[in-house]
N, CA and C atoms of all chains as a GROMACS GRO file, in nm:
protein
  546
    1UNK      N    1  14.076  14.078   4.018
    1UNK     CA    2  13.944  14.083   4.080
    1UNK      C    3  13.843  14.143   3.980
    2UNK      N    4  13.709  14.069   3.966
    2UNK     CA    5  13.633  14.105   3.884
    2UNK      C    6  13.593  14.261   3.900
    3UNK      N    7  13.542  14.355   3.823
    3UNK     CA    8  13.516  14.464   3.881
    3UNK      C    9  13.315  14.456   3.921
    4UNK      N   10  13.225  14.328   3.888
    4UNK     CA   11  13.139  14.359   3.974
    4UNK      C   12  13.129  14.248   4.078
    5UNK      N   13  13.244  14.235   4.134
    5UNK     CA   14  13.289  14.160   4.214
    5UNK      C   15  13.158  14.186   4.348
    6UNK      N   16  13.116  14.141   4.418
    6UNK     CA   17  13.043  14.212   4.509
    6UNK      C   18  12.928  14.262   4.481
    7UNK      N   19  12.834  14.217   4.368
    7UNK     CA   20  12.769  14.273   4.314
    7UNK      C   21  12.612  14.196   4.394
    8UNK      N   22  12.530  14.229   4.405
    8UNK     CA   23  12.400  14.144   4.474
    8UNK      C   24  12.369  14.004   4.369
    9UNK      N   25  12.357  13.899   4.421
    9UNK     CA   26  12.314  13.806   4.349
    9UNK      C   27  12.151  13.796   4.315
   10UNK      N   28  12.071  13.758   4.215
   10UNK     CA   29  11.976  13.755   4.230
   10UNK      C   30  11.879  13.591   4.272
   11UNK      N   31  11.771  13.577   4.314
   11UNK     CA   32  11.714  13.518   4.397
   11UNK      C   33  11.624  13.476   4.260
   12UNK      N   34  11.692  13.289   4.206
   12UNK     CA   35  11.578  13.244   4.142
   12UNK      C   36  11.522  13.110   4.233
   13UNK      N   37  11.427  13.068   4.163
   13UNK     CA   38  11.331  12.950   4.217
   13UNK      C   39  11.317  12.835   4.080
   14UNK      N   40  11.400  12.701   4.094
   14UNK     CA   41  11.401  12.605   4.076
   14UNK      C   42  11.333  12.482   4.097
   15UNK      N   43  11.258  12.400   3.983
   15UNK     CA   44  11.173  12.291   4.005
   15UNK      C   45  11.248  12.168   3.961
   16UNK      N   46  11.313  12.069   4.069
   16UNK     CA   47  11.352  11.973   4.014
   16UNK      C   48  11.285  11.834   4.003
   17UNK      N   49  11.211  11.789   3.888
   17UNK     CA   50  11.122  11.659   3.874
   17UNK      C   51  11.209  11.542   3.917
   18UNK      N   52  11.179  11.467   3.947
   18UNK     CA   53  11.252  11.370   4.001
   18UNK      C   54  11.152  11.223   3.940
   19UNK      N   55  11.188  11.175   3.827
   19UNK     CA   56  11.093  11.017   3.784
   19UNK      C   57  11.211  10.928   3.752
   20UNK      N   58  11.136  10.792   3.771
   20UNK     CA   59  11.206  10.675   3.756
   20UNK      C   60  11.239  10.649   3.637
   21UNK      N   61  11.329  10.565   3.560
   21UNK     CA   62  11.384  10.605   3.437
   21UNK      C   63  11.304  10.478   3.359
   22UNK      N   64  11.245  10.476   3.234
   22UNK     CA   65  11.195  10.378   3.188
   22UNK      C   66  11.242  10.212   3.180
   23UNK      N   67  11.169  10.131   3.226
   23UNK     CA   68  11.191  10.009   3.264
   23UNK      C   69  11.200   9.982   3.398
   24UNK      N   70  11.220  10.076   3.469
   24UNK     CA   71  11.248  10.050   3.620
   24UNK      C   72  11.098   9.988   3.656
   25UNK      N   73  11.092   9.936   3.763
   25UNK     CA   74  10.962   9.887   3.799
   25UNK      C   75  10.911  10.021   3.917
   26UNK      N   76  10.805  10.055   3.892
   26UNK     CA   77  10.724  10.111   3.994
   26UNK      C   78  10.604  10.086   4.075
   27UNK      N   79  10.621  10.014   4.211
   27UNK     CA   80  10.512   9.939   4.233
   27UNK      C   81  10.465  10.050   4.294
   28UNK      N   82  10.489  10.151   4.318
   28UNK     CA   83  10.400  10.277   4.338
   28UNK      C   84  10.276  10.311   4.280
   29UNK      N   85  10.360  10.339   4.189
   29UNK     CA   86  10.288  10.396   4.061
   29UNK      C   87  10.144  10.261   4.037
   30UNK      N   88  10.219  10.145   4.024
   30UNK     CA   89  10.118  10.050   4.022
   30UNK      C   90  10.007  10.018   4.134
   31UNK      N   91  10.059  10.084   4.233
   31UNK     CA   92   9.963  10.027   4.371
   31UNK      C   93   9.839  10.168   4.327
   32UNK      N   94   9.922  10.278   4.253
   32UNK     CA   95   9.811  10.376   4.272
   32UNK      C   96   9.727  10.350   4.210
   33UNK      N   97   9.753  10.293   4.053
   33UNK     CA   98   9.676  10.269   3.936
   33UNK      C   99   9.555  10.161   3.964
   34UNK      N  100   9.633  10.092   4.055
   34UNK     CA  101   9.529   9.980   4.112
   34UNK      C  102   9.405  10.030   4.200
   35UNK      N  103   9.476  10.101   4.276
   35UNK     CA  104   9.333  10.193   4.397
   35UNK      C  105   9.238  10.305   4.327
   36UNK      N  106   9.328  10.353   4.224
   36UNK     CA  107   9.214  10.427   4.133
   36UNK      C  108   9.133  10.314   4.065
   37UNK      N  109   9.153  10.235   4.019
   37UNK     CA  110   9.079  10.160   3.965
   37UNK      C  111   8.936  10.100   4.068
   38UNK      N  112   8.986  10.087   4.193
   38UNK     CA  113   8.889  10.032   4.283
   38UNK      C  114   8.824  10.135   4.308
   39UNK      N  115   8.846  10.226   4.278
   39UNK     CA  116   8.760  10.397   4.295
   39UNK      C  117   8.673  10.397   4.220
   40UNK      N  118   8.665  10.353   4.110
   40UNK     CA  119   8.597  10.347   3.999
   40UNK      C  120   8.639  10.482   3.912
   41UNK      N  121   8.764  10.485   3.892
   41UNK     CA  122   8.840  10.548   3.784
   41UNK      C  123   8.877  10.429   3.666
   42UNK      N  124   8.773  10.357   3.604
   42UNK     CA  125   8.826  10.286   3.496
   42UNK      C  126   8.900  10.370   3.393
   43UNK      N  127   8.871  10.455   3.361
   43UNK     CA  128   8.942  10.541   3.234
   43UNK      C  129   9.106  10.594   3.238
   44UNK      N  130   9.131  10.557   3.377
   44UNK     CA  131   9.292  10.554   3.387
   44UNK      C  132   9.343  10.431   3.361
   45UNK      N  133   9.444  10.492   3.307
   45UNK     CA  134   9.477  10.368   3.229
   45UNK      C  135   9.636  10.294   3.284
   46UNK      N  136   9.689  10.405   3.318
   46UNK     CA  137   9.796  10.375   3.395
   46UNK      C  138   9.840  10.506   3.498
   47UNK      N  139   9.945  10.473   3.618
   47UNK     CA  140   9.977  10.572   3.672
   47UNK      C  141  10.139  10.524   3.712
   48UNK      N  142  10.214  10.677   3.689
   48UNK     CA  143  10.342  10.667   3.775
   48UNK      C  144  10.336  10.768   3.869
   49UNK      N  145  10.462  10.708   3.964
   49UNK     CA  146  10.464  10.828   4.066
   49UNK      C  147  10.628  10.922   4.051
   50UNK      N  148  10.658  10.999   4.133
   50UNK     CA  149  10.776  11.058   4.103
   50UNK      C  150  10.786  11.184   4.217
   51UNK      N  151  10.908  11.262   4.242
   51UNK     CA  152  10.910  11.349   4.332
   51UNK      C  153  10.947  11.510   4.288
   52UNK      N  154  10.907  11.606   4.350
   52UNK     CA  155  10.944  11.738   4.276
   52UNK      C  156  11.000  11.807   4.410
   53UNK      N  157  11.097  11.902   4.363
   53UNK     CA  158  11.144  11.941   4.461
   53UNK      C  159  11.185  12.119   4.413
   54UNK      N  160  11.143  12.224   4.478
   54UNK     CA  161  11.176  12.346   4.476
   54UNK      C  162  11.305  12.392   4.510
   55UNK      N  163  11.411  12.440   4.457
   55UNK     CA  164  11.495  12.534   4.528
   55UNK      C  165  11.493  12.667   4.493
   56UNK      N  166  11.555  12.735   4.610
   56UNK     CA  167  11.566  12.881   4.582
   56UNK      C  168  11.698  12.925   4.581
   57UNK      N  169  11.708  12.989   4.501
   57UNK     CA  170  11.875  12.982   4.531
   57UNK      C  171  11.933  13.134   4.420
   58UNK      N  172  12.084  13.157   4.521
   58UNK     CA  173  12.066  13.332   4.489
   58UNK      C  174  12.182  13.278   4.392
   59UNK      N  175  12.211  13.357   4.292
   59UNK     CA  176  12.284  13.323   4.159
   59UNK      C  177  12.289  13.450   4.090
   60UNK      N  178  12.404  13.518   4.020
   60UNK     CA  179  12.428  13.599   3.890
   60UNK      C  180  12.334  13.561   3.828
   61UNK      N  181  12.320  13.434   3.725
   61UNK     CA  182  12.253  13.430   3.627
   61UNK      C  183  12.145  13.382   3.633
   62UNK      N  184  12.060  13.325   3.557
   62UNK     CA  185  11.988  13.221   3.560
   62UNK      C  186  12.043  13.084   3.509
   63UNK      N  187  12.116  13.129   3.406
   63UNK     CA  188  12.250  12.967   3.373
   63UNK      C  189  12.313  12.893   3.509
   64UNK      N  190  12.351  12.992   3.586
   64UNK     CA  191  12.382  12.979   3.686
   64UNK      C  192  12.346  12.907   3.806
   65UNK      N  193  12.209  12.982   3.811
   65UNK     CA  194  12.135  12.893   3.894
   65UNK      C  195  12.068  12.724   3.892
   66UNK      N  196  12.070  12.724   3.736
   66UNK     CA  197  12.001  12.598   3.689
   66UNK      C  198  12.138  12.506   3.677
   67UNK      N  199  12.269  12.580   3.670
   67UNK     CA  200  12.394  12.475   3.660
   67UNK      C  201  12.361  12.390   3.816
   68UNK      N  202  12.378  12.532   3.940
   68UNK     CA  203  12.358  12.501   4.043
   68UNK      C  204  12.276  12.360   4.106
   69UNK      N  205  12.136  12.403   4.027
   69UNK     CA  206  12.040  12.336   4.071
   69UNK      C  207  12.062  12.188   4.029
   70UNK      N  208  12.117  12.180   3.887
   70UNK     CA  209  12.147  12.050   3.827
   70UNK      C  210  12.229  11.928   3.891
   71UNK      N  211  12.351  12.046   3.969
   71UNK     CA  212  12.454  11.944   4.037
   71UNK      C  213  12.394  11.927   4.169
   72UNK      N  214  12.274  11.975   4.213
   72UNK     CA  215  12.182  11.964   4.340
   72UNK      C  216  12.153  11.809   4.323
   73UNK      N  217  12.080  11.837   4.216
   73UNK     CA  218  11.984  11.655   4.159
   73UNK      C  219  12.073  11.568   4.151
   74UNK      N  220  12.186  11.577   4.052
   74UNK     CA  221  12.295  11.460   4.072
   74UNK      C  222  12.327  11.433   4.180
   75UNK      N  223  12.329  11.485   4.220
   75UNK     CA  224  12.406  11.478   4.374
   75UNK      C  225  12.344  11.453   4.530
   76UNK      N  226  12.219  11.478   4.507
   76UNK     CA  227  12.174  11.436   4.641
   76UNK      C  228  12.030  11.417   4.583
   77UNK      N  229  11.970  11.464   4.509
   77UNK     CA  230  11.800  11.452   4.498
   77UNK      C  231  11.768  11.342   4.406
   78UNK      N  232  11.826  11.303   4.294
   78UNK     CA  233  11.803  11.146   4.212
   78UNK      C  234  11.894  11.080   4.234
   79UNK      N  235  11.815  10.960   4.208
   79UNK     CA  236  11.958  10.806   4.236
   79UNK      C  237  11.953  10.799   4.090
   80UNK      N  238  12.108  10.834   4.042
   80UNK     CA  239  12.096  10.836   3.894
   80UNK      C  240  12.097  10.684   3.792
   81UNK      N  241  12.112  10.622   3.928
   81UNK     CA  242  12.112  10.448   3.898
   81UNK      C  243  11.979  10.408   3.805
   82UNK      N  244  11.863  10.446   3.869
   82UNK     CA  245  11.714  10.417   3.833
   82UNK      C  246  11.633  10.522   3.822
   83UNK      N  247  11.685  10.689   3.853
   83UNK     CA  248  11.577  10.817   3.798
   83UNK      C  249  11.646  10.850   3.693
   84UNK      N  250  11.580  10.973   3.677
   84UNK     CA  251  11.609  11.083   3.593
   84UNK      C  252  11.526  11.180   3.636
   85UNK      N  253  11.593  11.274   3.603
   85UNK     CA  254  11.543  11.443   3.624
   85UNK      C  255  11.536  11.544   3.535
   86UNK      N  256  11.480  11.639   3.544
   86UNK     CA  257  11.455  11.759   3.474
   86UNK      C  258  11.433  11.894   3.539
   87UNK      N  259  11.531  12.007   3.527
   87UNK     CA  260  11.526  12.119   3.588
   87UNK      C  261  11.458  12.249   3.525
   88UNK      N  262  11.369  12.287   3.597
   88UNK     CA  263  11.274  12.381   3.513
   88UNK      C  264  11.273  12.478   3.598
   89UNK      N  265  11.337  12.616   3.506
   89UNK     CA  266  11.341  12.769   3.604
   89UNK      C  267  11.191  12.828   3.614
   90UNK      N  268  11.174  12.902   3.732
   90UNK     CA  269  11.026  12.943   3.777
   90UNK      C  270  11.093  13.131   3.751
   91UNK      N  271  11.040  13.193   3.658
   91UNK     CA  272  11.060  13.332   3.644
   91UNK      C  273  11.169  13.372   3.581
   92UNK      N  274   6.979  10.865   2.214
   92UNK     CA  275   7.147  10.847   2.204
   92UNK      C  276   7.237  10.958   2.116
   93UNK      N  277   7.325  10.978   2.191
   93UNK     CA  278   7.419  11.082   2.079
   93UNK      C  279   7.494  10.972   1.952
   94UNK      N  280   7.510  11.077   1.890
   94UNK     CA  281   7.564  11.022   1.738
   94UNK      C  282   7.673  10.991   1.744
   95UNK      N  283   7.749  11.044   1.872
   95UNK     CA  284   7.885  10.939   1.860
   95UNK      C  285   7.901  10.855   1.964
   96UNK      N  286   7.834  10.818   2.022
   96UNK     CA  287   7.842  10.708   2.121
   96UNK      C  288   7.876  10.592   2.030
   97UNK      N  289   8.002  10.560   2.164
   97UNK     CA  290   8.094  10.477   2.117
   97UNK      C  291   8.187  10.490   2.009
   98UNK      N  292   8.220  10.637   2.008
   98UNK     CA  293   8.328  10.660   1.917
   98UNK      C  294   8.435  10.623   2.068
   99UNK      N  295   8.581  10.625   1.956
   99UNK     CA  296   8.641  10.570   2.033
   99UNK      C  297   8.744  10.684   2.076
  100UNK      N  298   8.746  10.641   2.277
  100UNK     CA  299   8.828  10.785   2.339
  100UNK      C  300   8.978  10.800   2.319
  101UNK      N  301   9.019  10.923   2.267
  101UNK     CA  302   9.163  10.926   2.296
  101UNK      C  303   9.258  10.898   2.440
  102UNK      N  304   9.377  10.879   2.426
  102UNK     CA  305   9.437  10.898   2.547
  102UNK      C  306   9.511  11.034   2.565
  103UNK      N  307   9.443  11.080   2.666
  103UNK     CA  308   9.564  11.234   2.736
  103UNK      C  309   9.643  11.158   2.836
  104UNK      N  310   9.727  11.248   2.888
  104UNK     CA  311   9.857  11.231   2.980
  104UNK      C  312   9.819  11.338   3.064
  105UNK      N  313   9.817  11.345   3.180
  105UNK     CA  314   9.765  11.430   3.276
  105UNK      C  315   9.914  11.422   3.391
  106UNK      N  316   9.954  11.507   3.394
  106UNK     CA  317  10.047  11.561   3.555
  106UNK      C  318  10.018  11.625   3.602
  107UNK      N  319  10.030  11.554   3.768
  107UNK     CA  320   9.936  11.586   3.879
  107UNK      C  321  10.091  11.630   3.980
  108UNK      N  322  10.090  11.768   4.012
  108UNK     CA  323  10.188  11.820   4.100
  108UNK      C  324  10.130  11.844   4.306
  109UNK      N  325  10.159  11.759   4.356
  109UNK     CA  326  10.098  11.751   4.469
  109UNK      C  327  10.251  11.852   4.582
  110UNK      N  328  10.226  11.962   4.639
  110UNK     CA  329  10.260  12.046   4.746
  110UNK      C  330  10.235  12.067   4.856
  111UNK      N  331  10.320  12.073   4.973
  111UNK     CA  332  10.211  12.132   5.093
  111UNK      C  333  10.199  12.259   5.076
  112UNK      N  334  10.046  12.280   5.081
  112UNK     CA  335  10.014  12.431   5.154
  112UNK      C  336  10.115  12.509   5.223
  113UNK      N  337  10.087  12.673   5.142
  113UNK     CA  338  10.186  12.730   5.233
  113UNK      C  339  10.123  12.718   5.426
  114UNK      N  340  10.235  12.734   5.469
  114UNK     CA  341  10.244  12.742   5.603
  114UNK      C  342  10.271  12.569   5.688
  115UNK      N  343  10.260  12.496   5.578
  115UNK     CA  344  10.227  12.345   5.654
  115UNK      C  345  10.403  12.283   5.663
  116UNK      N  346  10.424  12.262   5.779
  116UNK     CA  347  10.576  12.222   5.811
  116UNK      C  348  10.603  12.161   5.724
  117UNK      N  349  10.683  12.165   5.697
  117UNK     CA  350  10.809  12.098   5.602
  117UNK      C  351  10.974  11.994   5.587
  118UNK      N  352  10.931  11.962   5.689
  118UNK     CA  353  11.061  11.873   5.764
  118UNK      C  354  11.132  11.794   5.667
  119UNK      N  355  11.089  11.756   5.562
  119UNK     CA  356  11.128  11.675   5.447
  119UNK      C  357  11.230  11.788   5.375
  120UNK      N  358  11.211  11.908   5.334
  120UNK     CA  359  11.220  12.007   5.250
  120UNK      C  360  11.387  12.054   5.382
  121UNK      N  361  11.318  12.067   5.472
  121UNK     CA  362  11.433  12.144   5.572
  121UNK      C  363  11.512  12.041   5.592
  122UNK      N  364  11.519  11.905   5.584
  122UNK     CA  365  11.643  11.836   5.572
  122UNK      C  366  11.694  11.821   5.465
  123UNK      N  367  11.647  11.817   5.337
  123UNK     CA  368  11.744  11.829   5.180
  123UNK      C  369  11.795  11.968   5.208
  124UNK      N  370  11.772  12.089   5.237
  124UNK     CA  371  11.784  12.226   5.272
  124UNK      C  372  11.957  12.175   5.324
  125UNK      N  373  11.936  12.161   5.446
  125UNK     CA  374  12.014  12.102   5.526
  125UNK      C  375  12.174  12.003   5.480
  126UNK      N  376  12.077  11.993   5.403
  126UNK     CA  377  12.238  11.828   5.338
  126UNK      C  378  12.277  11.898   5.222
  127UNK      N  379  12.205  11.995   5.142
  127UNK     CA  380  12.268  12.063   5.071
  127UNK      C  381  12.343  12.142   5.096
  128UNK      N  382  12.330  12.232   5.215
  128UNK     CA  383  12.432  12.358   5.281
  128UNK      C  384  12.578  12.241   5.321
  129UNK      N  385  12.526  12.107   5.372
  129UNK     CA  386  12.631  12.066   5.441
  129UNK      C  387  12.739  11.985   5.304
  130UNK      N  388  12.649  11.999   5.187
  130UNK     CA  389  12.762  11.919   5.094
  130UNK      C  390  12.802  12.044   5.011
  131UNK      N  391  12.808  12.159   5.021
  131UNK     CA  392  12.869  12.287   4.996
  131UNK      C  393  12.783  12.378   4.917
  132UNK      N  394  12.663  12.363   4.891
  132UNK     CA  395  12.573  12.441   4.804
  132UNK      C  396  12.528  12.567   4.848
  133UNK      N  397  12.605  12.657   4.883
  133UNK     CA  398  12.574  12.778   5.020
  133UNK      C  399  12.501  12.888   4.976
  134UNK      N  400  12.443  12.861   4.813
  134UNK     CA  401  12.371  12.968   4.767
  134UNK      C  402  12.238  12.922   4.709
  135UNK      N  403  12.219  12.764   4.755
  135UNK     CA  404  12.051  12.724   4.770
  135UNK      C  405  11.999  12.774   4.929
  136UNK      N  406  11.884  12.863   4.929
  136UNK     CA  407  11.862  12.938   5.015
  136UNK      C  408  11.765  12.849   5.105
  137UNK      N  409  11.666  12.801   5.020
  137UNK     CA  410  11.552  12.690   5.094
  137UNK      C  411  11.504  12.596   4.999
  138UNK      N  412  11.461  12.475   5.062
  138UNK     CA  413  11.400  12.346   4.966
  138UNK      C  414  11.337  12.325   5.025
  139UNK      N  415  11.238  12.279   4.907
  139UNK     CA  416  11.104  12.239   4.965
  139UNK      C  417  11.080  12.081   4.871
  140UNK      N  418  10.984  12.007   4.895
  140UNK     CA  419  10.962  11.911   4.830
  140UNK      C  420  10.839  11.875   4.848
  141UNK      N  421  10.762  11.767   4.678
  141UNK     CA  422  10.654  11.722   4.707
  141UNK      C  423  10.629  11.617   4.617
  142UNK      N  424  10.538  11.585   4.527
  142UNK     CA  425  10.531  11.469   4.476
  142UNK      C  426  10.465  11.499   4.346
  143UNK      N  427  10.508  11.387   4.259
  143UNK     CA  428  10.448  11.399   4.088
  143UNK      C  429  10.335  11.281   4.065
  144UNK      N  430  10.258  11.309   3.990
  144UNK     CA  431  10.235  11.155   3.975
  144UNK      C  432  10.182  11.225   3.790
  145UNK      N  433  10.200  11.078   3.750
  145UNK     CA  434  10.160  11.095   3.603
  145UNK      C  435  10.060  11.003   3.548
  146UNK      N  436   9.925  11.064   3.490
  146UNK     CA  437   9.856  10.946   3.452
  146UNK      C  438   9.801  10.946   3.330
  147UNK      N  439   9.779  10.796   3.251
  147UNK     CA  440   9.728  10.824   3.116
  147UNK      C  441   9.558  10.788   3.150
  148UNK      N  442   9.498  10.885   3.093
  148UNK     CA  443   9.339  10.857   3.105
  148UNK      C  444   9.288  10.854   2.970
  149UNK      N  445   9.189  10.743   2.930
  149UNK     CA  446   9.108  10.750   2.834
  149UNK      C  447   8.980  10.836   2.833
  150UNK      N  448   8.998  10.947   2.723
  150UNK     CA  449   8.837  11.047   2.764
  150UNK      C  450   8.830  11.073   2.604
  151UNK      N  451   8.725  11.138   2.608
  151UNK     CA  452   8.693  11.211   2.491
  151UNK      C  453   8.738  11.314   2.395
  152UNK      N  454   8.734  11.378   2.548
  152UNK     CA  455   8.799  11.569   2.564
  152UNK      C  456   8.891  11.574   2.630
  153UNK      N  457   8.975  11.650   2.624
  153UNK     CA  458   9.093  11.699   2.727
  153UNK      C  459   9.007  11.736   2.877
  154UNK      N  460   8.906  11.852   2.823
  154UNK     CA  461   8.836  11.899   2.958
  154UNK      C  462   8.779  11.768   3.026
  155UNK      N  463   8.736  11.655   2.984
  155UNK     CA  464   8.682  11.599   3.069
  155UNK      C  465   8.795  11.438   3.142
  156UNK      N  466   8.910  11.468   3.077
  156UNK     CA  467   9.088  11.386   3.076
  156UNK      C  468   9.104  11.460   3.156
  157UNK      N  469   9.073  11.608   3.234
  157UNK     CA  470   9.136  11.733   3.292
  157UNK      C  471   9.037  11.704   3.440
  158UNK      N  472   8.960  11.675   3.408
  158UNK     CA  473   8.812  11.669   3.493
  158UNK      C  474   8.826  11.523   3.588
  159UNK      N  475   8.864  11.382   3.528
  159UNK     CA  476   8.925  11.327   3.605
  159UNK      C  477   9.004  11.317   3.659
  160UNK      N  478   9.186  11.368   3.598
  160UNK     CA  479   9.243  11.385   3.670
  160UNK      C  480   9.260  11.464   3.847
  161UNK      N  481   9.146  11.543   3.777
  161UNK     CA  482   9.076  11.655   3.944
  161UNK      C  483   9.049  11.555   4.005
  162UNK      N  484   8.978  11.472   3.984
  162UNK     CA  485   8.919  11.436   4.072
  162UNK      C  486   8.959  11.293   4.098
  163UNK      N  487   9.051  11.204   4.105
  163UNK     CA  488   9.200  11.120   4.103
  163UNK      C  489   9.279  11.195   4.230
  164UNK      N  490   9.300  11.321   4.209
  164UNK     CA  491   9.381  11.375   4.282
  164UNK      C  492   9.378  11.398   4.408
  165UNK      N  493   9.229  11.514   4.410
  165UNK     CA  494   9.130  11.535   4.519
  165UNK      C  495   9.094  11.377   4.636
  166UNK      N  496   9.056  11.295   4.547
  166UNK     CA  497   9.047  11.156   4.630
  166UNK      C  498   9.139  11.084   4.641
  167UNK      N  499   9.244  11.095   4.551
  167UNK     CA  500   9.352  10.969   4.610
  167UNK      C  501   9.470  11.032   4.657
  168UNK      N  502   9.531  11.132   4.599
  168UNK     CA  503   9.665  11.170   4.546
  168UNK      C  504   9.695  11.286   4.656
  169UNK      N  505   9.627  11.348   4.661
  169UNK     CA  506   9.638  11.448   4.773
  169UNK      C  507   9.580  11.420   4.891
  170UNK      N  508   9.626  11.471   5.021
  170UNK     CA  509   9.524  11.537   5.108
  170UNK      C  510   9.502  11.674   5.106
  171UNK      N  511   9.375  11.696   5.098
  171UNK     CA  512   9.338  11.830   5.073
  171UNK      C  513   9.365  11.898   5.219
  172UNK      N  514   9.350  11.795   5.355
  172UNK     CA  515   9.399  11.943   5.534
  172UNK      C  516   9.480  11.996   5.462
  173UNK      N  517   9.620  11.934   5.422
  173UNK     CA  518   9.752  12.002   5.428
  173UNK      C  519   9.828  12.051   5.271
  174UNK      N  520   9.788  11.948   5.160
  174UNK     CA  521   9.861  11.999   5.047
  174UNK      C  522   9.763  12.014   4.938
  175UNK      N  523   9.816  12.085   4.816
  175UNK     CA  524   9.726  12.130   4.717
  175UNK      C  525   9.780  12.087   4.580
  176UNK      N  526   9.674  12.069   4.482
  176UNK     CA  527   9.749  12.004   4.326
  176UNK      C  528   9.746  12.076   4.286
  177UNK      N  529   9.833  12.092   4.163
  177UNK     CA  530   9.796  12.165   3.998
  177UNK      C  531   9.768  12.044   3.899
  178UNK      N  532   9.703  12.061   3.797
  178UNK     CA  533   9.656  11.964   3.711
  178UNK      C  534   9.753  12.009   3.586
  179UNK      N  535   9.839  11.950   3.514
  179UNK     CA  536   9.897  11.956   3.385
  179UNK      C  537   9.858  11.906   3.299
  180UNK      N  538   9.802  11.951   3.124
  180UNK     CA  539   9.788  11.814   3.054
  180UNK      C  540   9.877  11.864   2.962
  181UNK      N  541   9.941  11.704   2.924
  181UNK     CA  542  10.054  11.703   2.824
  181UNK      C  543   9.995  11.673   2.689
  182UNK      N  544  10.076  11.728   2.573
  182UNK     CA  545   9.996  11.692   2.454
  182UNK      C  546   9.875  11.748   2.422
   0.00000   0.00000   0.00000
């Protein structure tokens, strides 16, 4: 048994980006680029869309938490078929 | 006329992070919450979720690449009742 076995975990906060992986088609992204345009945003030139997602989560480390958070995204928050992700610690 | 009219504008990359306001339900956030506890993640505490969008704008200046993106956001990308942006520029 570890001796700080029992020890308080600490409480970080995780940002997981969630975008479509290049080549995929985004008619999102395109429907937006299009309605800005009818806005009279000519100077955009293009737009994608994509999802972000916070966790909080209590962890020893911060390695820890971002391992955590990582197998979060694989696993339930990107379709690794057509996204990709990126996990970015907050503090 | 200014002396550089019609010089020609760079492109910035602007990310636009769209959130709900604290206090604004979250039902999206409390069911990933939810499917995470239930696929064994017992030390993500709460999730929340919201949306990315990424756009390339032709401007001059960053501040004024920074200045549309505001205002892209404000009118299309957000609703301002319930959620709030941050403006990123990349590069």
């Amino acid at each position: 048994m570890a001796i700080n076995s029992g020890s308080d975990p600490m409480r970080f906060s995780a940002s997981i980006k969630v975008v479509l992986k290049d080549g995929v088609l985004d008619p999102q992204g395109e429907t937006i680029g299009r309605a800005l345009k009818d806005l009279g945003f000519e100077s955009i030139v293009s737009a994608s869309s994509g999802r972000i997602f916070r966790l909080d989560i209590d962890a020893e480390t911060e390695a820890q938490a971002r391992k955590i958070a990582g197998e979060a995204a694989s696993k339930l928050l990107a379709n690794p078929v057509i996204e990709r992700y990126e996990v970015e610690m907050a503090k």
